[in-house]
C-alpha positions in Angstrom: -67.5 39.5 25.9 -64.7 39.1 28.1 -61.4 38.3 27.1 -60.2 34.7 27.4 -58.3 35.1 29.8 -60.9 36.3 32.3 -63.6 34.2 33.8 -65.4 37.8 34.4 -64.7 41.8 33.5 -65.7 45.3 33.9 -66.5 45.5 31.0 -65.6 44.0 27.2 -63.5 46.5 26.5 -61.5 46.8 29.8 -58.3 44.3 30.5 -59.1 44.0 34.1 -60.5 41.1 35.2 -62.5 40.4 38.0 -61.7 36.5 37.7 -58.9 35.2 36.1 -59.9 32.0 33.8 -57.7 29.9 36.2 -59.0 26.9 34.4 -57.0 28.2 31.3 -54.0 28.6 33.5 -54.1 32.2 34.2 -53.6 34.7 37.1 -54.5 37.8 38.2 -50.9 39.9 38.1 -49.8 43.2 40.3 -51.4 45.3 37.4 -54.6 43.8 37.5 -55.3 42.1 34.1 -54.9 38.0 33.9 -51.5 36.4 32.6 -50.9 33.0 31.3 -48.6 30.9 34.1 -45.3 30.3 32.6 -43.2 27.9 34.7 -39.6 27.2 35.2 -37.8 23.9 33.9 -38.1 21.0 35.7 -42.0 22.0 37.1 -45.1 22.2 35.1 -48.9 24.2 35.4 -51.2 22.7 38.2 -54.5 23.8 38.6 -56.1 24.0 41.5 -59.8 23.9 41.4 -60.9 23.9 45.0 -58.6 27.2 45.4 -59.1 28.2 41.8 -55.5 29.4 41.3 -52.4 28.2 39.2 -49.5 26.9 40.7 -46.1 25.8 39.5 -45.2 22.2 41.3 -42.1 20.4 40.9 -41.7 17.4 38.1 -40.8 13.8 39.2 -36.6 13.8 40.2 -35.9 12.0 36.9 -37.6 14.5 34.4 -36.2 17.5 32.7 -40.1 18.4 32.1 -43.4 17.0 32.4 -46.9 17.5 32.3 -47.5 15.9 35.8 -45.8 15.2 39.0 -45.3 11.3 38.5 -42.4 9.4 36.5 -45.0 8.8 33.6 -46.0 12.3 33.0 -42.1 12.6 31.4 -42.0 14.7 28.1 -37.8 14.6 28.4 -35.1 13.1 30.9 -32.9 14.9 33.4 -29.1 14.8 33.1 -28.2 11.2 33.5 -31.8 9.8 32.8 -32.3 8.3 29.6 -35.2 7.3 27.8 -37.0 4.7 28.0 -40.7 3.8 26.5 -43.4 2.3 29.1 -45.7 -0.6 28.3 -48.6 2.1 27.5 -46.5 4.4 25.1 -45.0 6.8 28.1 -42.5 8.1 28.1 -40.0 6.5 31.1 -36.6 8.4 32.2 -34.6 5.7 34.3 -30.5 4.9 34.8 -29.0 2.8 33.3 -28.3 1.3 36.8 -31.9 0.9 37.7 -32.7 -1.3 33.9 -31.5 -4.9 34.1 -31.8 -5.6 30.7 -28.3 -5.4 29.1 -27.7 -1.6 29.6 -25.1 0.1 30.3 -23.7 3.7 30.1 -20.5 4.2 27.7 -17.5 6.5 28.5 -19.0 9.4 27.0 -22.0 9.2 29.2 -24.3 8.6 26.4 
């Protein structure tokens, strides 16, 4: 068997793959054998089935990082964002400017 990382090999015992599992969020690197895609702050994995690749694409403007490109795919706010929970559990990064619900940001920034 292949390893997991490969959709298909040479052979079991070889670590070059002919097809990176992509849908496991690997690629195919210089040397030939399949790497999990590791991606800066502030993007997160996308992959593309049609072009069966992984791609790194940026997170919503108010997220630190995310697990999607929208403001509800959140897992933690940018600098100046703060928390906030969404009426299905999500997590929300807003300013305080943008909340008109009593609010407000202290000296400290906090």
């Amino acid at each position: 068997f292949c390893s997991t990382s490969c959709l298909a090999c040479y052979d079991p015992s070889s670590k070059e793959c002919l097809e990176c599992n992509y849908m496991g969020g690997h690629f195919k690197s210089d040397s030939g054998e399949c790497i999990l895609m590791q991606c800066k702050e502030r993007t997160y994995r996308y992959i593309n089935y049609e072009e069966k690749r992984v791609e790194c694409l940026d997170c919503h403007k108010s997220c630190l990082s995310c697990n999607g490109g929208n403001a509800s795919n959140s897992l933690g706010c940018a600098q100046s964002y703060f928390t906030f929970s969404g009426s299905e559990g999500e997590v929300l990064c807003k300013k305080c400017e943008d909340i008109n619900s009593g609010y407000y940001t202290d000296p400290y920034g906090k």
